[in-house]
C-alpha positions as CSV (number, residue, x, y, z in Angstrom):
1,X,29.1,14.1,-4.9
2,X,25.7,12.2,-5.0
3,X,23.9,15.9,-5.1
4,X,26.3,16.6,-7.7
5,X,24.6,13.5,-9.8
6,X,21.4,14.6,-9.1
7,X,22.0,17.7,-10.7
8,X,23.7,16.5,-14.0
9,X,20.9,13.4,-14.3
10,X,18.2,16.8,-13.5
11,X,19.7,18.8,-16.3
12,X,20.2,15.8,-18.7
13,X,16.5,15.2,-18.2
14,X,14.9,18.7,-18.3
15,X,17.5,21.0,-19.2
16,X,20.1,23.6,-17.3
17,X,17.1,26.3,-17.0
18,X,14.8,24.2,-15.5
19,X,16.5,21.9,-13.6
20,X,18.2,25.3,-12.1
21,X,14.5,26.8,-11.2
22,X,13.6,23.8,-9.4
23,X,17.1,24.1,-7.2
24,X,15.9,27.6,-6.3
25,X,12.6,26.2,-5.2
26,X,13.7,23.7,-3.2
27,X,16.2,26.1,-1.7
28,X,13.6,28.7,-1.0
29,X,11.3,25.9,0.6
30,X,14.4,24.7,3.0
31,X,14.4,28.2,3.8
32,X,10.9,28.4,4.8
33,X,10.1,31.0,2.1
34,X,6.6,31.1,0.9
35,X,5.7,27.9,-1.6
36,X,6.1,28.9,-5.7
37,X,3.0,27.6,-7.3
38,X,3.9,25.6,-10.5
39,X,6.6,25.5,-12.9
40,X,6.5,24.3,-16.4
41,X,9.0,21.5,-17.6
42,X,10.1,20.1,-20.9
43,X,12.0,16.4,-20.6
44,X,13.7,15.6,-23.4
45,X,11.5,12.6,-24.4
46,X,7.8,14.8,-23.6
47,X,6.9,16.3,-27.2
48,X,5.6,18.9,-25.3
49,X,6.8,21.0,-21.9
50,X,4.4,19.8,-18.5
51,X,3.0,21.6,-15.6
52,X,4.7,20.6,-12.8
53,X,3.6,21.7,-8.4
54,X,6.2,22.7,-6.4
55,X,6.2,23.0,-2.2
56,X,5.2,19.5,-1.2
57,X,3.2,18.4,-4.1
58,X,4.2,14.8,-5.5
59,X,4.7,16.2,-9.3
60,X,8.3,16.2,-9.2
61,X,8.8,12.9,-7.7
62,X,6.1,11.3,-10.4
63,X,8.2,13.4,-13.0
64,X,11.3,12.0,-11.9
65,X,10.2,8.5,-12.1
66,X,8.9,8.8,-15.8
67,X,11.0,10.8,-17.5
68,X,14.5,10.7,-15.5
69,X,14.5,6.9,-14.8
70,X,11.9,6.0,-17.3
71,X,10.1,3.4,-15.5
72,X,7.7,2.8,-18.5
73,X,11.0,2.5,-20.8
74,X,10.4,-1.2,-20.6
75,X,6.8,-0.6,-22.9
76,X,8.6,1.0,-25.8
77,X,9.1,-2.0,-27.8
78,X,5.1,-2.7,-27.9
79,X,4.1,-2.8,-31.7
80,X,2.5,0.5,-33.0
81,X,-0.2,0.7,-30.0
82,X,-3.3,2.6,-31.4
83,X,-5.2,2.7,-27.6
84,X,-4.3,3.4,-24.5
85,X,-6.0,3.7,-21.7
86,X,-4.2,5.1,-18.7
87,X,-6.3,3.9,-15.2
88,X,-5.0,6.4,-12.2
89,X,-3.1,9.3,-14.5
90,X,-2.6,11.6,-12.1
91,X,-1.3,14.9,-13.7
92,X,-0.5,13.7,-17.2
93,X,3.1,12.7,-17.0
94,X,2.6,8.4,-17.7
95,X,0.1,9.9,-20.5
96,X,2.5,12.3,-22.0
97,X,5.6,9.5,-22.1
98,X,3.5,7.1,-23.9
99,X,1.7,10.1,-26.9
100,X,5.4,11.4,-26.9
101,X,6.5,7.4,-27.6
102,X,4.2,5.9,-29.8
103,X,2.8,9.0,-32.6
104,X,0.1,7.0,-33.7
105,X,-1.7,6.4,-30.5
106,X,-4.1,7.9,-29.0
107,X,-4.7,7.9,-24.6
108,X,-7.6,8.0,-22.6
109,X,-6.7,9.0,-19.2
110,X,-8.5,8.7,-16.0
111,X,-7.8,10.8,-12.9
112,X,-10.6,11.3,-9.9
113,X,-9.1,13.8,-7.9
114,X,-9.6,17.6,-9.5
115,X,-6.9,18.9,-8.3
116,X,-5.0,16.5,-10.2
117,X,-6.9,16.2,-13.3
118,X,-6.8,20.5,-13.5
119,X,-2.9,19.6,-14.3
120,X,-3.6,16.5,-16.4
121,X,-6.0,18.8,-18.3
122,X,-3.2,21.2,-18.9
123,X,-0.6,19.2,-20.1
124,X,-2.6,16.7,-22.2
125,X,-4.1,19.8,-24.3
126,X,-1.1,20.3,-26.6
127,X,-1.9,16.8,-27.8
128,X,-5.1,17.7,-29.3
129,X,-6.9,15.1,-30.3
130,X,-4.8,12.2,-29.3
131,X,-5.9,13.0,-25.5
132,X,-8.8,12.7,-24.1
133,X,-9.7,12.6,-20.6
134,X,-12.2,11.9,-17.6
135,X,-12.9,13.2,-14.7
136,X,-13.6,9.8,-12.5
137,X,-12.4,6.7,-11.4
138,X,-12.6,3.4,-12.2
139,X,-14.1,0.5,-10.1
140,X,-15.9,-2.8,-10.2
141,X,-19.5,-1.1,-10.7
142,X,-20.8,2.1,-11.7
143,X,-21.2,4.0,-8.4
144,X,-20.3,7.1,-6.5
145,X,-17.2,7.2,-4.6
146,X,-15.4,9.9,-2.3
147,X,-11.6,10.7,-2.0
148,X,-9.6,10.0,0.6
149,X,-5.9,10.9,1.5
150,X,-5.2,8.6,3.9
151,X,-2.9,6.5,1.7
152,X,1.1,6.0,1.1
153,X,2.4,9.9,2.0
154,X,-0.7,11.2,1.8
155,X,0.3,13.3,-1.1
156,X,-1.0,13.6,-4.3
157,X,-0.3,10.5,-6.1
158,X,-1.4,8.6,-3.3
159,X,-5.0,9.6,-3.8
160,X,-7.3,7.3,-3.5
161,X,-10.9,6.4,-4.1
162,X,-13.3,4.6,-1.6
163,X,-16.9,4.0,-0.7
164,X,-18.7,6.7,0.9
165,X,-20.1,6.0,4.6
166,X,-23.5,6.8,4.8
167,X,-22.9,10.4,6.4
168,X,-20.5,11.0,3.8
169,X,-20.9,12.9,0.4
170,X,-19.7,10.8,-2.6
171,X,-19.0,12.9,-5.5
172,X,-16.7,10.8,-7.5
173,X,-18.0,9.2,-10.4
174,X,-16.8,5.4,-10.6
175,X,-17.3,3.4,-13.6
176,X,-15.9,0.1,-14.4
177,X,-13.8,-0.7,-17.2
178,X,-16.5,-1.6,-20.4
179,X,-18.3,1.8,-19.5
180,X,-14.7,3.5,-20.0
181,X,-14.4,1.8,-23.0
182,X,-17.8,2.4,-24.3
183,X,-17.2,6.4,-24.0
184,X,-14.9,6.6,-26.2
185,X,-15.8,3.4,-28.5
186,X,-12.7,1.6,-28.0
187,X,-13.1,-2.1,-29.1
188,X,-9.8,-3.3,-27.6
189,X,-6.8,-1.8,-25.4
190,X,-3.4,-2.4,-26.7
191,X,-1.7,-0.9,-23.0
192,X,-3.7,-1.1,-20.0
193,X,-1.5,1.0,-17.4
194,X,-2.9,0.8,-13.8
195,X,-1.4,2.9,-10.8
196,X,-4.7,3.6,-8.6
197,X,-3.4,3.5,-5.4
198,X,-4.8,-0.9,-4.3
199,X,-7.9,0.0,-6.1
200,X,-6.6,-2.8,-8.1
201,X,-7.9,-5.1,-5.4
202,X,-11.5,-3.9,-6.0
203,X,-11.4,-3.9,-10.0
204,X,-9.5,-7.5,-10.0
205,X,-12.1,-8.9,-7.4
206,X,-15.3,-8.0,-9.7
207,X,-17.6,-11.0,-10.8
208,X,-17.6,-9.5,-14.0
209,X,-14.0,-9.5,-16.0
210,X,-14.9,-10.3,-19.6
211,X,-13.8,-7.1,-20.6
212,X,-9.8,-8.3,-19.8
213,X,-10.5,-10.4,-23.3
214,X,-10.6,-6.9,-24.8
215,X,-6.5,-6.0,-23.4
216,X,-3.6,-6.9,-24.8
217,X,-0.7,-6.0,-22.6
218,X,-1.0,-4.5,-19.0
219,X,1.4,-2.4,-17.3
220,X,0.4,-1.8,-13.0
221,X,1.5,-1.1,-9.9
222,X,0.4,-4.2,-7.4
223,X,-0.2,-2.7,-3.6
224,X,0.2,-5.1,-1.8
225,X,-0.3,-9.4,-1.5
226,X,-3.7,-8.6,-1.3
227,X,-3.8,-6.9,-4.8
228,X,-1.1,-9.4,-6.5
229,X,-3.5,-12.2,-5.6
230,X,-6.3,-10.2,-6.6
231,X,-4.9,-9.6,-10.4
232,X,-3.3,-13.3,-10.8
233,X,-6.6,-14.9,-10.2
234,X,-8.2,-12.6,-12.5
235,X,-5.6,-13.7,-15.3
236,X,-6.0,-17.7,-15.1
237,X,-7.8,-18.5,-17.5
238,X,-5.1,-16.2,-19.6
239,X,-2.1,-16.9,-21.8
240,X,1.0,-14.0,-20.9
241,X,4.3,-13.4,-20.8
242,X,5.3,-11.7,-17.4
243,X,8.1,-9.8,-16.2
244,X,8.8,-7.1,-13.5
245,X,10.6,-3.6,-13.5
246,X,11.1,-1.9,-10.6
247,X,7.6,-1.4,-8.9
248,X,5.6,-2.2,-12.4
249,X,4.4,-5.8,-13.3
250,X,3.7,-6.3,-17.5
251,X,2.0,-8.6,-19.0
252,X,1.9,-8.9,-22.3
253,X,0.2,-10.9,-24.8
254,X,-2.7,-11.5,-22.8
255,X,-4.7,-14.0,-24.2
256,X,-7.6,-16.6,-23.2
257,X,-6.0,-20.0,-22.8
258,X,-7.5,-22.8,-25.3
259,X,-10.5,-24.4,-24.0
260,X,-10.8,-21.9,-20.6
261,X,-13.6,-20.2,-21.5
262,X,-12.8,-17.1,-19.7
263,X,-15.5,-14.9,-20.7
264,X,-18.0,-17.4,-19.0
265,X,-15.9,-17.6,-15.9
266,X,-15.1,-13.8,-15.8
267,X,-18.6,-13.0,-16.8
């Protein structure tokens, strides 16, 4: 019965023909047959279809959670967004929801790993314009960084970014949020979506948050006490309405409170 379910919500979501090629995969897999590579996927709310790994890559799960139980659902009522930026965007998917939501607005993603970003580069391209994205990740300072996989399941969307030991090559660019903003000339972020893996705790920790002045609502994923008290504190001296769904905390209407001066105590 609950398989059942899974099927019609599948098919309901992304249609009898794919939802029936991904039953075959995961059939062959149980089976030990060798791993299918990708397959491509149209939900019903993507304007366009998206690359999707199969064997034991995370892209179905990630898939599942935007466009089956539309987790960002809860952003849809934000005012004609014009900017975007999307802070840990894996392969595309939390990208794709919101261009395929709000036709005026335009994304700029960020993904570090290149595995990851190949994908995100594929299924952003139908979007033309609208889409622009960067190879890199985003921390408190301009620096190099390395990947590691040593987080959550260890799969794909649990990359994560660190600091390279001496003895270790760092080849991911990190640059903190005004340089993001500054390459593509955005003067304010309408939605400021954050899933990077508690790389929150480093960007929320930074001496310098003047450029949270520059945001107007906030979707992320909080890893951890350690990242929730990281974010709160960085929010003070800011005015919000909060609320929760599922993993996701949103504020919205960020604004500096009267009389905090928060670019002087962010600064």
């Amino acid at each position: 019965m609950r398989r059942s379910k899974i099927f019609v919500s599948w098919v309901r979501t992304a249609g009898l023909r794919t939802t029936l090629a991904y039953s075959v995969h995961r059939f062959r897999r149980d089976l030990g047959f060798p791993k299918s590579a990708t397959v491509s996927v149209k939900p019903h709310s993507a304007t366009h279809p998206l690359l999707a790994r199969l064997g034991h890559s995370s892209d179905m799960d990630v898939l599942h959670q935007i466009f089956l139980h539309e987790e960002y659902a809860c952003l849809r009522d934000i005012p004609s967004p014009t900017f975007i930026l999307d802070l840990g965007a894996n392969v595309g998917y939390s990208s794709a929801y919101f261009l395929s939501c709000f036709p005026t607005a335009s994304v700029f993603a960020i993904e570090p790993d290149p595995s990851n970003f190949e994908i995100l580069r594929r299924n952003l391209a139908p979007y033309g314009d609208r889409a622009k994205i960067c190879l890199a990740a985003v921390w408190s300072s301009n620096t190099k960084l390395r990947l590691s996989q040593n987080f959550g399941d260890k799969r794909e969307w649990a990359t994560q970014v660190i600091p390279a030991a001496r003895d270790e090559k760092a080849s991911i660019d990190g640059f903190d949020v005004p340089t993001l903003l500054d390459l593509v000339n955005a003067q304010h972020v309408d939605l400021l979506k954050i899933d990077i893996e508690a790389g929150e705790r480093e960007i929320f920790n930074s001496r310098s948050l003047s450029w949270i002045e520059r945001v107007r609502n906030i979707c992320i994923e909080l890893h951890g006490n350690e990242c929730r008290n990281a974010f709160m504190n960085a929010i003070t001296n800011y005015e919000y309405d909060i609320e929760t769904s599922g993993e996701l905390t949103i504020c919205r209407n960020l604004q500096p409170r009267p009389g905090s001066n928060s670019s002087l105590q962010n600064s």
